[in-house]
N, CA, C and O atoms as CSV, one atom per row, in Angstrom:
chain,resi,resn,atom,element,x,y,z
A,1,UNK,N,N,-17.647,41.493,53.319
A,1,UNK,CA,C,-18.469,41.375,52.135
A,1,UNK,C,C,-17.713,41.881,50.908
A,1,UNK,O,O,-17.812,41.296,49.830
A,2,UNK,N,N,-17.011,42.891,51.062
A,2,UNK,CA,C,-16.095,43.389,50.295
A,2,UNK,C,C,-15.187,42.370,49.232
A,2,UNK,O,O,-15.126,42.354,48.002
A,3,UNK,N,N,-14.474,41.483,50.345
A,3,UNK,CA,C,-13.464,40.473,49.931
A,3,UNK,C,C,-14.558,39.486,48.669
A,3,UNK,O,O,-14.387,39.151,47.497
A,4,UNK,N,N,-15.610,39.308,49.613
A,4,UNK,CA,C,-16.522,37.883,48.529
A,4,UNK,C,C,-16.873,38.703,47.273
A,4,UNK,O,O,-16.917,37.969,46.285
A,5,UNK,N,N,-17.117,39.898,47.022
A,5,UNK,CA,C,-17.514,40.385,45.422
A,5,UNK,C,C,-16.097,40.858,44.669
A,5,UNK,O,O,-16.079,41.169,43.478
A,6,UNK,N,N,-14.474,40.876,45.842
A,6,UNK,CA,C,-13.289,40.718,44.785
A,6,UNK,C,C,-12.943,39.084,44.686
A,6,UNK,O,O,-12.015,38.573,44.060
A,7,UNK,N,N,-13.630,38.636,45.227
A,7,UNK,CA,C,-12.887,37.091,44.903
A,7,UNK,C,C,-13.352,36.715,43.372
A,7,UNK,O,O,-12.485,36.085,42.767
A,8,UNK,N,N,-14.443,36.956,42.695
A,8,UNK,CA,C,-14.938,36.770,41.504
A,8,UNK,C,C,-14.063,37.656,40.171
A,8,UNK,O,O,-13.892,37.344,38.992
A,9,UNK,N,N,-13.715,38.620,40.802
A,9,UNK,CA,C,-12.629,39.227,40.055
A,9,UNK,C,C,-11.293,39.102,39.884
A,9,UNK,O,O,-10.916,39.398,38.750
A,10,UNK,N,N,-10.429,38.747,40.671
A,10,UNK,CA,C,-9.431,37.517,40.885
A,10,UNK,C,C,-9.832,36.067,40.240
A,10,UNK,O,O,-9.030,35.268,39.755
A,11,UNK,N,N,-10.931,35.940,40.318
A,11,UNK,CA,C,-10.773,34.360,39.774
A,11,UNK,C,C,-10.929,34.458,38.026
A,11,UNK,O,O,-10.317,33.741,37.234
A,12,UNK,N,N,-11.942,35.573,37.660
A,12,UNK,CA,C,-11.782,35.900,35.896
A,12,UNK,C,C,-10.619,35.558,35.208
A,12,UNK,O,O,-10.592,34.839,34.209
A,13,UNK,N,N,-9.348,36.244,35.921
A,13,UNK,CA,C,-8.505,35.850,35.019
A,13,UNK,C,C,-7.644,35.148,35.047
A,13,UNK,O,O,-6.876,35.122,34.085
A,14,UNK,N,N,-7.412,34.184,36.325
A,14,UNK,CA,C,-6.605,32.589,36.577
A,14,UNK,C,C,-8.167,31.669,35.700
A,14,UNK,O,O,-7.910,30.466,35.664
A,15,UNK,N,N,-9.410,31.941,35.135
A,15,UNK,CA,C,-10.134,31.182,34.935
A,15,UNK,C,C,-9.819,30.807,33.151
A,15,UNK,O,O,-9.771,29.861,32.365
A,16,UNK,N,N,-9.631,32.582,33.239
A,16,UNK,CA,C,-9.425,33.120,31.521
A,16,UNK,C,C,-8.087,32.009,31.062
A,16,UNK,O,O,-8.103,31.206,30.129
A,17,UNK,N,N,-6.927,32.276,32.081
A,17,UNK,CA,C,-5.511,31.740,31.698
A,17,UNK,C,C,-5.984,30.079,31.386
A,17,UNK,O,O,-5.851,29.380,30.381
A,18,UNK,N,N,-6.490,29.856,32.508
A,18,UNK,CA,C,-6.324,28.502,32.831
A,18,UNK,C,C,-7.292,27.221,31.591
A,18,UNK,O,O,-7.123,26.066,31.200
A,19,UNK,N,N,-8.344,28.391,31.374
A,19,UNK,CA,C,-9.148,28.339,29.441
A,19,UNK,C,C,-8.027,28.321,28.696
A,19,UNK,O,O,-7.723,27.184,28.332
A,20,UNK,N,N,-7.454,29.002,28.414
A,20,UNK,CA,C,-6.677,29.319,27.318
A,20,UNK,C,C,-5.287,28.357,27.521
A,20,UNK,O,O,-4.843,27.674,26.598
A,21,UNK,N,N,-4.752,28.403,28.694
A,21,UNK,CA,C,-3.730,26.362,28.581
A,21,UNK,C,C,-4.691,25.686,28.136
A,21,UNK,O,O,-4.557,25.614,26.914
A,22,UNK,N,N,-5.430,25.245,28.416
A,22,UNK,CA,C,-6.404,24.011,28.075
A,22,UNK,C,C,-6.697,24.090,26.971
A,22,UNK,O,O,-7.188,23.041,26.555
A,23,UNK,N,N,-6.623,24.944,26.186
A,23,UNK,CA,C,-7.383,25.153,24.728
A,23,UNK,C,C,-6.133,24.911,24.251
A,23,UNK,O,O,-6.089,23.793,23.738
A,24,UNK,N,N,-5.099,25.496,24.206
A,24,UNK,CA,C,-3.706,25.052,24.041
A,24,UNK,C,C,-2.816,23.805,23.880
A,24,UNK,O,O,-2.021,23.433,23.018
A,25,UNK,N,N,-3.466,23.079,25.584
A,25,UNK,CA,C,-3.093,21.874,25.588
A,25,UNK,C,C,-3.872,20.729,24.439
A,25,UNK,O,O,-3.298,19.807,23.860
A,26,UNK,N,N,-5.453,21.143,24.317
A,26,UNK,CA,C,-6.175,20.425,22.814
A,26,UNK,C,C,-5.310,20.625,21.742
A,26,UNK,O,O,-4.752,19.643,21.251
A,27,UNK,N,N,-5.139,21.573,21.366
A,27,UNK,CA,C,-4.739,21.812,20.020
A,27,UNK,C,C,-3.412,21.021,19.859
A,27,UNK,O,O,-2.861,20.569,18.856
A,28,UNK,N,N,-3.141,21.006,20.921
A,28,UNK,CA,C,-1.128,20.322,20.882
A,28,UNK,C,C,-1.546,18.815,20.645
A,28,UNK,O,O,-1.146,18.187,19.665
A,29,UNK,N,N,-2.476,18.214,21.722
A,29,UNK,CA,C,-3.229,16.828,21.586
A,29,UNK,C,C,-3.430,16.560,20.371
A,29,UNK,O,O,-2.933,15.511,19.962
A,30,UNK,N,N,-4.205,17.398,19.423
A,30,UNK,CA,C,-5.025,16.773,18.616
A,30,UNK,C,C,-3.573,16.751,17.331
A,30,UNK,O,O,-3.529,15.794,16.559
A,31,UNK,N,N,-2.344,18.012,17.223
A,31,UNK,CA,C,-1.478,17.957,16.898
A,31,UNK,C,C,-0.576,17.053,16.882
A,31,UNK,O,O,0.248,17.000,15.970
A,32,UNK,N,N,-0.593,16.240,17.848
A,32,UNK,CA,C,0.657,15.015,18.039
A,32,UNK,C,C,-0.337,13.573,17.681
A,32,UNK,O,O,0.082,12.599,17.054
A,33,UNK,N,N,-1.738,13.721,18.249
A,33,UNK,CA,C,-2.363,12.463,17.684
A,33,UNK,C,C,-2.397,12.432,16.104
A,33,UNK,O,O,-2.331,11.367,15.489
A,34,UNK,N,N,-2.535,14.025,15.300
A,34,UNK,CA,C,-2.686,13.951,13.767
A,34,UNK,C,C,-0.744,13.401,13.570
A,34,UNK,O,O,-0.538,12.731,12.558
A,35,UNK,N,N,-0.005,13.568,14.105
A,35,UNK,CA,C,1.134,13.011,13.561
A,35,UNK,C,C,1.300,11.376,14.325
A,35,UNK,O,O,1.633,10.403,13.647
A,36,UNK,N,N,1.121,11.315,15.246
A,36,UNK,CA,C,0.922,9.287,15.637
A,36,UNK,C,C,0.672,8.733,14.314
A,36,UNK,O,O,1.446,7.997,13.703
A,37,UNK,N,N,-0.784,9.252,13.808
A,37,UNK,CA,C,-1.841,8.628,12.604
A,37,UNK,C,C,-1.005,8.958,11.580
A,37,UNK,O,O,-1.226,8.154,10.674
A,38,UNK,N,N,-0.442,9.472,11.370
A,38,UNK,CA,C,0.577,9.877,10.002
A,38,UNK,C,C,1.981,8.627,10.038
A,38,UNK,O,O,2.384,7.985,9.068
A,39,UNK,N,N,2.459,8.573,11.333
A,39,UNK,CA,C,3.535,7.583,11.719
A,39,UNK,C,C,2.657,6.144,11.964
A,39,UNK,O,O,3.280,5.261,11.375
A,40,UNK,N,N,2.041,5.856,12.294
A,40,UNK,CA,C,1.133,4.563,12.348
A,40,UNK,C,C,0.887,4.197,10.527
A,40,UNK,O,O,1.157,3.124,9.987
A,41,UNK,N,N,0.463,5.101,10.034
A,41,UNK,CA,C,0.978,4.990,8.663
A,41,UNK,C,C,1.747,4.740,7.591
A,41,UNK,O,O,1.582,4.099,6.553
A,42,UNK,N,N,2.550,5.323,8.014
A,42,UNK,CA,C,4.316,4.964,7.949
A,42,UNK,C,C,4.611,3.714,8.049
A,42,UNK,O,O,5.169,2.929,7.283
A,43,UNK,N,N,4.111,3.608,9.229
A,43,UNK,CA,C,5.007,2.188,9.504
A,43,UNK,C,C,3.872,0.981,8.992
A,43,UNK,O,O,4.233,-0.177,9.204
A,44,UNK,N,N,2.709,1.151,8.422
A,44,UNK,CA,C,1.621,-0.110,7.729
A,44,UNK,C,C,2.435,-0.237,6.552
A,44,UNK,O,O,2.685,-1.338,6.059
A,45,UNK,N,N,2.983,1.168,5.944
A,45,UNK,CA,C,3.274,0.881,4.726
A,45,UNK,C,C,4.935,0.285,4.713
A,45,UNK,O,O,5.368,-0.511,3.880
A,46,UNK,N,N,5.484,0.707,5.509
A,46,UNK,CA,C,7.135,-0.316,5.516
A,46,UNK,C,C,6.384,-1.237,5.929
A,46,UNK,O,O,5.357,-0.789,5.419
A,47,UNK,N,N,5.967,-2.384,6.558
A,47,UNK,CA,C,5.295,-3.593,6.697
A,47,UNK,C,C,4.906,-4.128,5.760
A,47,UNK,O,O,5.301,-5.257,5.469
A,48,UNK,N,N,3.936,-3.392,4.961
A,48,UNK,CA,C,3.799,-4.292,3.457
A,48,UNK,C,C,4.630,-3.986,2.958
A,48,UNK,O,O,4.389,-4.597,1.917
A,49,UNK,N,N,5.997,-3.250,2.667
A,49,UNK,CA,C,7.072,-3.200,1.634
A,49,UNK,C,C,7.516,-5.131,2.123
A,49,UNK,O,O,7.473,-6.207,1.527
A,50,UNK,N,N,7.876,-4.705,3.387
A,50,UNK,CA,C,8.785,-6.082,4.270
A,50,UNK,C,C,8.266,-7.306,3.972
A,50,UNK,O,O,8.940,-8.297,3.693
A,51,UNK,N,N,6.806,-7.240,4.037
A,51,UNK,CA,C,5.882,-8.397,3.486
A,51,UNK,C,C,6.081,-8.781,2.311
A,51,UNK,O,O,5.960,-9.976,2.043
A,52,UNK,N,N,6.403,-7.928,1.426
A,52,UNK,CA,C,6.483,-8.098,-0.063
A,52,UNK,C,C,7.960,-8.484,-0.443
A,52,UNK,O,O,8.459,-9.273,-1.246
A,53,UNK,N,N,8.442,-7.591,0.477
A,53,UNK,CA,C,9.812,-8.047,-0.280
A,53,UNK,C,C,10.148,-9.791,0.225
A,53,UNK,O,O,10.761,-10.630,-0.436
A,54,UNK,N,N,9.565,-9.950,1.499
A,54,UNK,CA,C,9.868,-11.462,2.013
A,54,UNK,C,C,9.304,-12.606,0.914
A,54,UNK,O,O,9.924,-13.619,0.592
A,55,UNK,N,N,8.120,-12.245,0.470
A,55,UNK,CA,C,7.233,-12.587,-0.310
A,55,UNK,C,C,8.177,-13.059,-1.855
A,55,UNK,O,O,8.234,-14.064,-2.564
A,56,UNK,N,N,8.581,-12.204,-1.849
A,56,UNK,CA,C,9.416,-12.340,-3.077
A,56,UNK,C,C,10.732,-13.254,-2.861
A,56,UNK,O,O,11.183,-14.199,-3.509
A,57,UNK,N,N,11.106,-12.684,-1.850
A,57,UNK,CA,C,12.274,-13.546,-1.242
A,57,UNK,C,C,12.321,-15.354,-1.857
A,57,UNK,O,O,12.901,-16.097,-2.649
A,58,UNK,N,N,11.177,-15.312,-0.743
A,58,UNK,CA,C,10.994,-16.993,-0.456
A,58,UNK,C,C,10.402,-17.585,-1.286
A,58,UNK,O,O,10.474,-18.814,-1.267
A,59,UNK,N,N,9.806,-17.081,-2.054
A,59,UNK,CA,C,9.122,-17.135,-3.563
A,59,UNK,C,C,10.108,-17.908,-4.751
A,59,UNK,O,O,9.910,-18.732,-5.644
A,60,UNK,N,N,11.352,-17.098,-4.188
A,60,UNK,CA,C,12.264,-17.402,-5.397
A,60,UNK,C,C,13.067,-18.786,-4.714
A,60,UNK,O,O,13.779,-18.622,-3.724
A,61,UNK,N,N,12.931,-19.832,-5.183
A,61,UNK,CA,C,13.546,-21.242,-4.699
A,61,UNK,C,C,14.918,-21.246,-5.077
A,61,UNK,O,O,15.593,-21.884,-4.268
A,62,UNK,N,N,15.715,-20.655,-6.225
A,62,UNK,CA,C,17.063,-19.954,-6.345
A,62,UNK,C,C,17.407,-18.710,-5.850
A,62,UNK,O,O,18.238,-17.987,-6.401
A,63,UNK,N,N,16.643,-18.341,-4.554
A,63,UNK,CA,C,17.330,-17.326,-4.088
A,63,UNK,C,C,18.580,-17.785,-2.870
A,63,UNK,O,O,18.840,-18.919,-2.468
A,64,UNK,N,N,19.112,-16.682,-2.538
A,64,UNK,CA,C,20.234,-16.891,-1.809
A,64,UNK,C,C,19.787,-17.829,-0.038
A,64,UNK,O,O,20.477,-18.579,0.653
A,65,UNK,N,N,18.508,-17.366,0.124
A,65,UNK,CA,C,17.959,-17.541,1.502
A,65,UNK,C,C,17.279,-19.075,1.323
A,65,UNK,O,O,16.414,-19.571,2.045
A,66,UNK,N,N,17.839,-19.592,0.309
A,66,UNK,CA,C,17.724,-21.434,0.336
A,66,UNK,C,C,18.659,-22.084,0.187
A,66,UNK,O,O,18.637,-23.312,0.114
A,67,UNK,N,N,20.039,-21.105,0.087
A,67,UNK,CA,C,21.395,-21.459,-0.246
A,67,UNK,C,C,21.774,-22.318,1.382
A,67,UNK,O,O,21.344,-21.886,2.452
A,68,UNK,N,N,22.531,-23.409,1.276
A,68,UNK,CA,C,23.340,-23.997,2.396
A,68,UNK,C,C,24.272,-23.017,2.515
A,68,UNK,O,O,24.655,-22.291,1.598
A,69,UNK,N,N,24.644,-22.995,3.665
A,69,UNK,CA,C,26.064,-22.312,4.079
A,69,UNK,C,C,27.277,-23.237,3.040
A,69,UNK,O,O,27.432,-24.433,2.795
A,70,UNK,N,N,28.063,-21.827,2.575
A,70,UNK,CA,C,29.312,-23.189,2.076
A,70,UNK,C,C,30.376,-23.435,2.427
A,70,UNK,O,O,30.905,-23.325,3.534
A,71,UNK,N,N,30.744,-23.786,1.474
A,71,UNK,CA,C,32.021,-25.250,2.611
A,71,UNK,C,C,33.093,-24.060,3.136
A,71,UNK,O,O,33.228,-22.986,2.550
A,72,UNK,N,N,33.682,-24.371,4.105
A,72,UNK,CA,C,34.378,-23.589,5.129
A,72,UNK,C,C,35.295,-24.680,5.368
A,72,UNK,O,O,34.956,-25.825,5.669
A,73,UNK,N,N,36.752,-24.162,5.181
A,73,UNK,CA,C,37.951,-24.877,5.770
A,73,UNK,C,C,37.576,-25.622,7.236
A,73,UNK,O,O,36.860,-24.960,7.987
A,74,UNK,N,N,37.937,-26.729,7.618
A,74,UNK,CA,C,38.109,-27.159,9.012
A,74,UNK,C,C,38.685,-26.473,9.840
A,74,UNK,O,O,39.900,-26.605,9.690
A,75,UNK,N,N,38.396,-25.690,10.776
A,75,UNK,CA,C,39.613,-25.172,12.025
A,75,UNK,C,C,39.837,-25.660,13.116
A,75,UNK,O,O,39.942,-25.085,14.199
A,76,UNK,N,N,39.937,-27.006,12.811
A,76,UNK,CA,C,40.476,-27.450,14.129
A,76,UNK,C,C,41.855,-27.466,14.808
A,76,UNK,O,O,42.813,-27.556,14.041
A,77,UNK,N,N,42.024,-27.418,15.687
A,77,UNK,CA,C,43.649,-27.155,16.337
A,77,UNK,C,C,43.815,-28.607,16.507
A,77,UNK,O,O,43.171,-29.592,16.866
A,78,UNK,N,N,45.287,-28.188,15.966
A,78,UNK,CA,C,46.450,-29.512,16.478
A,78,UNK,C,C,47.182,-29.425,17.674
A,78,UNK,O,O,47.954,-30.329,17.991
């Protein structure tokens, strides 16, 4: 009978520790999800830069990205 009223006392503080990782492990969670949402961010806004700048790109009918390749010597072997 002895053993069953120390087993509750042994378990307090693997219960206490094992609270306190877990509370730990949240805070780290909610820490790396607040930086995902910060980088998910990041990267909406390089997307509309890329959008825009393409936008502009192809926009311009004298830009370089409607240019033909130009003329290039023949290399054929004799």
């Amino acid at each position: 009978m002895a053993a069953a009223l120390a087993l509750p006392a042994c378990q307090d503080p693997r219960l206490a520790r094992l609270e306190a990782v877990q509370q730990q492990q949240a805070h780290e969670l909610a820490r790396l999800r607040q930086q995902l949402a910060e980088r998910e961010e990041e990267v909406q806004q390089l997307e509309t830069c890329v959008d825009d700048l393409e936008s502009t790109v192809y926009a311009d009918e004298d830009s370089a990205a409607y240019d033909e390749e130009p003329d290039r010597p023949s290399t054929t072997l004799l």
